[in-house]
N, C-alpha and C positions, 0 to 999 in steps of 0.2 A: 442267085442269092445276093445279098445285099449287106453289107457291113451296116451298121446301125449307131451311132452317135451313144455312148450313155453318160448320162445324167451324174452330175458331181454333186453331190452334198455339199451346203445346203440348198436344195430346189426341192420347194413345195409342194412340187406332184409325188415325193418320194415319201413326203408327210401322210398320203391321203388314202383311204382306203380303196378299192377296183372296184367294178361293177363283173357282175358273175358273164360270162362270154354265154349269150346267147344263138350265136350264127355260127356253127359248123359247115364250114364254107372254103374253095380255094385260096381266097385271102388270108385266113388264119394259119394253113398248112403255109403257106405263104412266110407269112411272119414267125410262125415257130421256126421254118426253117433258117432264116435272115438272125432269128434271137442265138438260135445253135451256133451260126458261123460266127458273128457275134463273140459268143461267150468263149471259142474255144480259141479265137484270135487274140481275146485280152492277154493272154489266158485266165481263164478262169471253170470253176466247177457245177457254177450255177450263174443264173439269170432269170429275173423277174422282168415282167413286160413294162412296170411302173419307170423301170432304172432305163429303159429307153423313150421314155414319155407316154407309152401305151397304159390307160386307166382301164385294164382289164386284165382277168384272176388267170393267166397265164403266166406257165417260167418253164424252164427247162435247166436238165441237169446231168454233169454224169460225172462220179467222185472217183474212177477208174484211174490211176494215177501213178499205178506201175510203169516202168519203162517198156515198151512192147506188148503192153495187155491191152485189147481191143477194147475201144470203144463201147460204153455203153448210153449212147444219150437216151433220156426221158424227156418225154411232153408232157404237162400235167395241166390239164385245162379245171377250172373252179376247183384246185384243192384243196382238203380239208383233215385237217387231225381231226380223227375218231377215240383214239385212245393213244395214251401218253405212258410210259414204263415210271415205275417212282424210282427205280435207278437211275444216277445222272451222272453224264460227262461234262469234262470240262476239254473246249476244246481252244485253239488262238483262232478266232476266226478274224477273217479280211472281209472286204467288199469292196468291185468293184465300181461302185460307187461311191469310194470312199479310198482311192489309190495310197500305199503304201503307209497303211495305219492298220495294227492289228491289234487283237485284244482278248483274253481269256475270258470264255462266256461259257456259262455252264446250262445246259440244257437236259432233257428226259434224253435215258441213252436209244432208248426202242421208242419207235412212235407207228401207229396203225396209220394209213393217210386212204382216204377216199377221192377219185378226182374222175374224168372224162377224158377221154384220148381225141384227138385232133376231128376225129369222125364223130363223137358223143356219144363212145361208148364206157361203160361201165367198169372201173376198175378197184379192188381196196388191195392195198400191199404193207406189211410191216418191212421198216425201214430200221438197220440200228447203225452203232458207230458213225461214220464220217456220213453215210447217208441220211441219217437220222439229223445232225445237225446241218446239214445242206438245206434238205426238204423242209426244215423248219426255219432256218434262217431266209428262204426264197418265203415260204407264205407269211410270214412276217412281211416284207416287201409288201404283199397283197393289203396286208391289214392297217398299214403304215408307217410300220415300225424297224427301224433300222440296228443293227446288232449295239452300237454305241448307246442305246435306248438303253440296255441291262447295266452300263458302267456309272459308277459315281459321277455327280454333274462335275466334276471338276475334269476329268480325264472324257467325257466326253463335251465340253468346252473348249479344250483346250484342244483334240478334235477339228471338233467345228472351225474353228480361228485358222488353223492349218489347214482345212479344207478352202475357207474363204480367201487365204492366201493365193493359194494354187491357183485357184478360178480367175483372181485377179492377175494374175501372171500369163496366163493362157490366154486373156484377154489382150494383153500387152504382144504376145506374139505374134 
């Protein structure tokens, strides 16, 4: 497995929508695995394939967050919200594509999700609470939309500027 570089806002591949994963193939087991160690190095709860430069409808995720509660990661290849709950949470979400900036974003609290497992098979599951806004903040990722997208332009500008700071700082290093 393979640590993976991710993507700092603002970079344009994070703007862009994915192409749905056609190849069910060692390579993608490959790279789900590379995006897991990944996500769970940053740390973080989820990962979209866009936030490491990959323009395809994969992410993974596991919101498991207890001290000594096992692991549960997901693969979720072409996911898709089916149905959306009209109850809604609000939750602070992060990104890590987006280091140390958070933000309360209110989302549907239960969400149905449809998607394909690493082989291309067939799965739907309802998601709620911290899952719910995981699994919708990653397909977001897919669609090109980044959590800062829900905030007033001024608080996600201001954001941005602090993002383009960083970048230009890590360049410097």
């Amino acid at each position: 497995m393979t640590l993976k570089h991710i993507l700092i806002h603002p970079d344009p591949r994070l703007k862009k929508a994915c192409d749905p994963v056609t190849e069910f193939d060692k390579a993608l087991a490959a790279l789900a695995d590379d995006m897991l160690e990944t996500m769970y190095d940053a740390p973080g709860i989820g990962l979209a394939a866009p936030q490491i430069g990959v323009m395809n409808r994969l992410m993974v995720m596991d919101c498991v967050k207890e001290e000594g509660g096992a692991p549960a990661p997901m693969i979720l290849v072409n996911p898709n919200v089916v149905w959306e709950s009209e109850e809604r949470n609000v939750y602070e979400e992060g990104c890590l594509s987006i280091p140390g900036q958070y933000a309360d974003v209110e989302r549907p609290k239960m969400v149905r999700v449809t998607w394909q497992d690493i082989e291309g098979k067939d799965h739907e599951q309802e998601f709620d609470d911290l899952w719910a806004t995981c699994v919708q903040h990653e397909i977001d990722h897919l669609n090109g939309t980044l959590f800062i997208d829900y905030l007033k332009p001024m608080k996600r500008q201001m954001i941005t500027r602090k993002m383009q700071k960083l970048k230009r700082e890590q360049m410097r290093d």
